[in-house]
N, C-alpha and C positions, 0 to 999 in steps of 0.2 A: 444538364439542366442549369442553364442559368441562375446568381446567386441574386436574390434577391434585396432592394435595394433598402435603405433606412426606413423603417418601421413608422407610424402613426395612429396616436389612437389606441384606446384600450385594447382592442379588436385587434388590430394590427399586427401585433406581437407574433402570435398565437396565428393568425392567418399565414405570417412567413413561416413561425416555429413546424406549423403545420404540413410546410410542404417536406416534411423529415420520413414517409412513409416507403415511397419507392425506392428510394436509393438502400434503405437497412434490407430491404427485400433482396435486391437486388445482387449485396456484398454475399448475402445469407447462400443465397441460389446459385448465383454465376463468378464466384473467385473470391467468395471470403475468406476464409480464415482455416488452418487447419487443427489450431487448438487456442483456447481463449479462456481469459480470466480475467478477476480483479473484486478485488474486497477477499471475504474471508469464505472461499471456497464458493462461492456461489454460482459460479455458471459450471453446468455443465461439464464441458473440454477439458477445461484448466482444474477443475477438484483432484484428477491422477496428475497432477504436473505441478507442485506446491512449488518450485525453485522457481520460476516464472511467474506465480501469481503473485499481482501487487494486492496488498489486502488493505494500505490506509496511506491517502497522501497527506502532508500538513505545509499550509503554505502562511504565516507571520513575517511582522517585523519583530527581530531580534529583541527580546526584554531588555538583555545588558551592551546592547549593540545598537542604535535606534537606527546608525546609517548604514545598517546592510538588514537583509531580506533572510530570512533561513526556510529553508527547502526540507522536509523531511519525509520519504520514500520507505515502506514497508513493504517487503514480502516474505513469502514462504511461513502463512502461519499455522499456527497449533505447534510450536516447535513443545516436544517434551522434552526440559531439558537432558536428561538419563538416555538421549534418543542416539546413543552409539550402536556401533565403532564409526559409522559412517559421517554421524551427525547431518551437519545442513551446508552444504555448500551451494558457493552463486556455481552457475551454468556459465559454463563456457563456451558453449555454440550460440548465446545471446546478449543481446545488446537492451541493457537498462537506461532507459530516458527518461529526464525530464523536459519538457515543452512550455517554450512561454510564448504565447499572443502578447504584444503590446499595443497592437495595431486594432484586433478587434475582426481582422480577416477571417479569424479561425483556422488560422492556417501560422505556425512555428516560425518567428523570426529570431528564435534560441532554442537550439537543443542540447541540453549537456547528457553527455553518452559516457558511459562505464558500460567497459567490458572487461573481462577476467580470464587469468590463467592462473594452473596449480601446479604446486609442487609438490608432491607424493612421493616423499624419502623413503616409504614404507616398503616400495616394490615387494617383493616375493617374502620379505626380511619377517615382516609382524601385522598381526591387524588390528595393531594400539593403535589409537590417534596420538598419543604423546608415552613416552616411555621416561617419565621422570617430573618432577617439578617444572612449572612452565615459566622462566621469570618474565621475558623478553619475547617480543617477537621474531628473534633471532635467535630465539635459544635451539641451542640442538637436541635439546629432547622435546620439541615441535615437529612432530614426525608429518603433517599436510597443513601444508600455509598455501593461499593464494595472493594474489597481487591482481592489480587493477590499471586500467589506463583511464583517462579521463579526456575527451576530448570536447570542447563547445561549436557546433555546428553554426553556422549564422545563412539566415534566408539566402544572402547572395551567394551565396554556395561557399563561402570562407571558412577554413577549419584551424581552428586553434588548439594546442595541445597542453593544457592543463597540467596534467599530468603525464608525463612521457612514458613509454619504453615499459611499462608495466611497473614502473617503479614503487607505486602503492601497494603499502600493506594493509591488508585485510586482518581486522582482530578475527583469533580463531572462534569455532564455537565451544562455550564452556563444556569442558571437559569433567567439571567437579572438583571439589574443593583440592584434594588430594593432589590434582592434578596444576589446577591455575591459584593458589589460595587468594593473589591479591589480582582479580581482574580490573581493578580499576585503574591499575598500572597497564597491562596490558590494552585499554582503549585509551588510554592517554597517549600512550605509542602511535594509536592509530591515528588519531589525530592532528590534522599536518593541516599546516597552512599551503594555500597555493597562489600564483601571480594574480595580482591585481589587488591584495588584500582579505581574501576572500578563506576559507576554511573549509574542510573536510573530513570528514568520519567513514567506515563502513568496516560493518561489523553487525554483530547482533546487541540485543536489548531488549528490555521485556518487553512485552505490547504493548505499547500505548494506549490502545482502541479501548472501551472500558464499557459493558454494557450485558444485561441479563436475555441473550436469544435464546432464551424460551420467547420472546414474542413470534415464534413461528409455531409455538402448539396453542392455537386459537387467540392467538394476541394476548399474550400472558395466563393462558388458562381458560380463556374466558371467564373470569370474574375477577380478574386482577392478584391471585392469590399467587402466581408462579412471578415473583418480582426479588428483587436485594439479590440476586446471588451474579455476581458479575462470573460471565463464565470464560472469559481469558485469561481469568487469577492463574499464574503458575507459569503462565504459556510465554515463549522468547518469539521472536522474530528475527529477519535479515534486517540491517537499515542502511539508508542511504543517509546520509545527513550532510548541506553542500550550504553554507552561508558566503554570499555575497553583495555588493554593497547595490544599495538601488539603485544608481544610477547606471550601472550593468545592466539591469535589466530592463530601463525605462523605455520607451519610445524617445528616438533620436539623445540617448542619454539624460534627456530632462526629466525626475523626476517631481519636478515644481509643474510643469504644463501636462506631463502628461503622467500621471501617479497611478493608472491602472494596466492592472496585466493581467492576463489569464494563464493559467497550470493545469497539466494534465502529466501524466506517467504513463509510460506506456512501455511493453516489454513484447521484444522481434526475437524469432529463433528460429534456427533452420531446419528442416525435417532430418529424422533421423534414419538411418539404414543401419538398420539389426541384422547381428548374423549372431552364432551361438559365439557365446562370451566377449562381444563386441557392437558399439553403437558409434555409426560415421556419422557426423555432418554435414549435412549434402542440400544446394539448393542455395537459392535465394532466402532470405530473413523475411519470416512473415508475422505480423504483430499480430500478437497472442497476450495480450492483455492494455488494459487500458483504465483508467482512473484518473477523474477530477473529484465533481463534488461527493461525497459519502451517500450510499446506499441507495443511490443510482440502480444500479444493475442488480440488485439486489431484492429493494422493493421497487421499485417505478416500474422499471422491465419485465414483462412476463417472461415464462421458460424459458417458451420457446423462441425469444427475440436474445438472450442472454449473451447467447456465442457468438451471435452476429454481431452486437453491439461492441464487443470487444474487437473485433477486428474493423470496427470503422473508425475512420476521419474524422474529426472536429467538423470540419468546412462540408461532408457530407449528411452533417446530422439535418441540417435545415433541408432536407429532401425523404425526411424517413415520418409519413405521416402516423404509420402503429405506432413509431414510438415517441413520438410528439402527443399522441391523440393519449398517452399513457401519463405524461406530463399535467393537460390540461384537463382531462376523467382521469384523475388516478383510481386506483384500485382502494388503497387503502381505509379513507375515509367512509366509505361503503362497507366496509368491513367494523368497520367500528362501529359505524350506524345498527350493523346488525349483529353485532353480537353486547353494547356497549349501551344500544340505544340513543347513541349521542348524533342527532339531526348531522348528515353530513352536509357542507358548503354548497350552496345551488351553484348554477352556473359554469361556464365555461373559464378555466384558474388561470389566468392571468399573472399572480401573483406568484402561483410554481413557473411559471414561463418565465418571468422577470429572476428568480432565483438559482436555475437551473440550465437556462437559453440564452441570456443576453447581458446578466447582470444587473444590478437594482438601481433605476435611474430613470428621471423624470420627463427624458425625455422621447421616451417610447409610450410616455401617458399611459402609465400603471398604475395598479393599485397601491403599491408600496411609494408613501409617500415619503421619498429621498432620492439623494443624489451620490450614491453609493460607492458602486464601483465597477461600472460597464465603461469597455473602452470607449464606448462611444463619447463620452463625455472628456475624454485626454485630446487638448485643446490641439492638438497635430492631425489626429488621425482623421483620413478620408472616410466622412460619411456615407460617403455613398457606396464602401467598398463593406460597409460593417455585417454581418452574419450571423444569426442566430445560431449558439453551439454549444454542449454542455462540456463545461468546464471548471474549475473552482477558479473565483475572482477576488483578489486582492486590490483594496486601493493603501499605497506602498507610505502616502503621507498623516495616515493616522497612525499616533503614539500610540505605543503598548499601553494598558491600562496594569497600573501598578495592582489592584484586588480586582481580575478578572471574574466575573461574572461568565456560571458555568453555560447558562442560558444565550449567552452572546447578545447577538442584535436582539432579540428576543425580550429581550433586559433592561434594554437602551446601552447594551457595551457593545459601540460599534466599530470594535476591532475583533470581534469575536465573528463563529460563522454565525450568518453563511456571506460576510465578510474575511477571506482565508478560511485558515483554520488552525486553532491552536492542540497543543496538547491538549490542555484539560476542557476544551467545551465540549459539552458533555452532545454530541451529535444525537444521537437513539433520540432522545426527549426535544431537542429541539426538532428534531424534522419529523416525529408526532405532530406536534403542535403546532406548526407551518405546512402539514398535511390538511389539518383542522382549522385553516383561515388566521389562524394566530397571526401569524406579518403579515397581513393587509389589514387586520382588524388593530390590531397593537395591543390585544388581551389575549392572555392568557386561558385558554379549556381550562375552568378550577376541575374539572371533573378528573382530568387526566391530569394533573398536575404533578402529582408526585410521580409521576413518569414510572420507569424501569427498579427506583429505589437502588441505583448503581449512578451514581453523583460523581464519582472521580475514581482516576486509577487506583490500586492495590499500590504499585509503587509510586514511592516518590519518584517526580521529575526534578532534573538536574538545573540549577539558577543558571548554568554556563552552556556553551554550544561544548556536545549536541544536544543537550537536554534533555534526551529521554531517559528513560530509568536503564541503570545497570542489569544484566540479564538473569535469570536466577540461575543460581550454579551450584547443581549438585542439589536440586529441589525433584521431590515427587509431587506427584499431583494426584489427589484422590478425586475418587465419584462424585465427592461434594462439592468440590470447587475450591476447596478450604487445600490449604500447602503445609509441608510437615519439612524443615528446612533438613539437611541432610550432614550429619557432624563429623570430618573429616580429617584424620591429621597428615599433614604432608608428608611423601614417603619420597626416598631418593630414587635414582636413577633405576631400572630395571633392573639394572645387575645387582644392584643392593638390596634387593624384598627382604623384607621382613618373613619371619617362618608362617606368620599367618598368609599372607599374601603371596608367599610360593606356595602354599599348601594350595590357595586357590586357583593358581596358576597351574599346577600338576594335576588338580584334576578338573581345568578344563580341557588341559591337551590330553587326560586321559578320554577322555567323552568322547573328544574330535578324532583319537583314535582308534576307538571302539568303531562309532560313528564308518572313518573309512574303512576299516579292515572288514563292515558288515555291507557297505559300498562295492568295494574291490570282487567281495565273494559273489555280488548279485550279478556285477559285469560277466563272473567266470561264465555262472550258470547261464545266463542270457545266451550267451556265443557257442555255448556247447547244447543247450536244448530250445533254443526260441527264447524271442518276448515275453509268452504266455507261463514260462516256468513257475513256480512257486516256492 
């Protein structure tokens, strides 16, 4: 299908965005995807496959950096942190992207790629994750460390190597107090500068994402009563965190003529082949999750479009009319209407198409009256090559706002989303309210106003790159949502336990040998009277 050419006209938009129906069908039916994700568990595929799923992208200009860009990638959530011996490692049969349009093609003329390998000193030896105080990322009682390559893809098929040879350390996952007492040392480690100026993180941190879903048992209860309880309190995640200077990312480097670019994440993996106590990876990389703007795939998307959407193209979205047609009839607002009472928006939304398709700009004659930050408007790029495609859109020459408003544009803070997207704007509440005609109206639903009553993260975020909050280490997480911090004193090496801690040491290997020697006797019995013995 041919792409359709520069848009016109309020109509317009939404006529092209429209043509998004066949193609999702299409990916769905005849060679999509064979596991898929992105946000926090939401489709389908990807909820048994948490190392793969992206669950929040964040794309800003630097607060204490104004001339570089920072990139922030989340996956693998609901981490508990107590979630040993295994914890959370990156996947090593997969390849994590980021993607920038600066052209507006919808189609990658940057891709920065991390892939990973591990090193598991533990073999046959123990099933600690660390067997001693952990100072350093080279400490030798670090018993599984991984390492990272970083490579930037460029359109013309040019590959640059960032990072080489796997040379990146990955911070481990908190182990608990006992085990890492100062992890803030340990992500200071990880954080490496790379060529060009540019910085890098990966490792874990608390969630960033910050918001009360119970809006999925009747839109907060149906009567607004199931709200304040942010239910990621507790919860760590994987991150990605990649600051670089805008002009890196700009169309033909000019960040002055052409200041807009679009972001999307996406994460490729190759099928697995099981055999008993073994998993190959075999095949071609097939993209198994995907992520731009926030709660896309989550709410916009029905079920049954979830796993396909994950495995489509940017540059195929303007051929997928369900989920176009899901964009400009959302669901949502109908939902509110009836259970809320609150008169849903008439018409065909324009203003979700301008937010989610193309980017907010006046010259597609929208309802959002601005000049925002669709590439169309980056004084280089071919109009007539331009494509409706969801993605999150930054334009790269607005200043941070030193008292961010959690509302963003919403606000009149138009550095905030669904300009980028920062740590703290608070998403849940704004894309309520831009469900509800708010950005094309420029008021505010007082009805809904007080949103979710979950206003900012549990933890603080960090003034410096990478800025997200430090992981919680050595944290339970109750029923409630509420965290009970876990008080730990550092012990030495394994060989030196204390008599409390061999005691618990003796009798877990008493267990595990109870455990096989009741193993051992069922195999005898098996072999000598059948399966069915008792």
């Amino acid at each position: 299908m041919s792409s359709p050419h520069v848009l016109s006209g309020r109509r317009g938009q939404v006529a092209a965005a429209a043509l998004v129906g066949a193609t999702l069908l299409n990916a769905a039916m005849f060679g999509g995807t064979n596991a898929t994700a992105s946000s926090h568990r939401e489709a389908p595929l990807v909820a048994g496959d948490p190392a793969v799923d992206n669950t929040d992208l964040y794309a800003f200009v630097s607060p204490d950096h104004k001339d570089t860009v920072t990139l922030v990638g989340n996956w693998s959530g609901f981490q508990e942190p107590n979630g040993g011996p295994n914890f959370f490692p990156w996947a090593e049969d997969a390849q994590y992207d980021f993607n920038i349009d600066n052209d507006g093609d919808a189609k990658p003329d940057i891709t920065l790629r991390f892939t990973f390998r591990t090193d598991d000193l533990r073999k046959n030896n123990t099933f600690l994750y660390t067997n001693g105080v952990v100072d350093s990322l080279d400490d030798e009682n670090l018993l599984f460390r991984q390492r990272y390559e970083l490579e930037a893809i460029y359109e013309n098929g040019q590959k640059v190597k960032l990072v080489d040879k796997y040379a990146g350390k990955v911070a481990p996952s908190p182990n608990g107090a006992a085990s890492m007492p100062d992890f803030k040392k340990l992500r200071d480690q990880a954080t490496v500068q790379i060529p060009g100026g540019g910085k890098v993180y990966v490792g874990p941190s608390e969630d960033s994402f910050f918001a009360d879903l119970r809006v999925f048992d009747l839109l907060y209860g149906g009567n607004l009563s199931e709200v304040g309880q942010d239910t990621l309190r507790g919860y760590n995640v994987n991150t990605i965190a990649i600051q670089l200077p805008k002009h890196a990312l700009a169309l033909k480097n000019d960040m002055h003529r052409n200041p807009n670019i679009g972001i999307w994440s996406t994460t490729q993996r190759r099928s697995m082949k099981l055999s008993p106590g073994k998993a190959e990876a075999v095949g071609d990389f097939v993209q198994v999750s995907r992520l731009g703007n926030p709660l896309v795939n989550e709410v916009v998307a029905p079920a049954g479009l979830k796993d396909a959407f994950n495995g489509l193209r940017p540059d195929q979205d303007a051929g997928v009319k369900e989920l176009v047609d899901r964009v400009v009839n959302p669901e949502l607002p109908k939902l509110v209407e009836q259970i809320y009472k609150i008169p849903a928006p008439q018409g065909q939304r324009d203003d979700l198409a301008e937010i989610f398709l193309t980017g907010i700009t006046k010259k597609l004659g929208a309802q959002i009256d601005a000049d925002l930050n669709s590439q169309i408007n980056n004084a280089d790029a071919d109009k007539n090559r331009f494509r409706p495609a969801e993605m999150l859109r930054l334009n790269m020459m607005i200043d941070p706002n030193a008292s961010p408003n959690r509302l963003g544009l919403l606000a009149g803070d138009t550095q905030g989303f669904p300009n980028g997207r920062r740590l703290t704007d608070d998403v849940v509440d704004i894309a309520v309210q831009a469900m509800e005609g708010a950005a094309a109206s420029g008021k505010i639903v007082d009805a809904l106003a007080t949103g979710d009553k979950v206003d900012a993260n549990d933890q603080p975020f960090e003034p410096n790159f990478p800025y997200v909050g430090l992981p919680r280490n050595g944290t339970a997480v109750n029923a409630s949502g509420t965290t009970a911090e876990v008080a730990v004193n550092p012990v030495g090496k394994i060989g030196n336990l204390d008599p409390m801690a061999m005691t618990t040491a003796v009798g877990s290997a008493a267990v595990f040998g109870i455990g096989f020697f009741l193993w051992r006797k069922r195999q005898a019995s098996i072999r000598k009277y059948g399966s069915h013995s008792k």
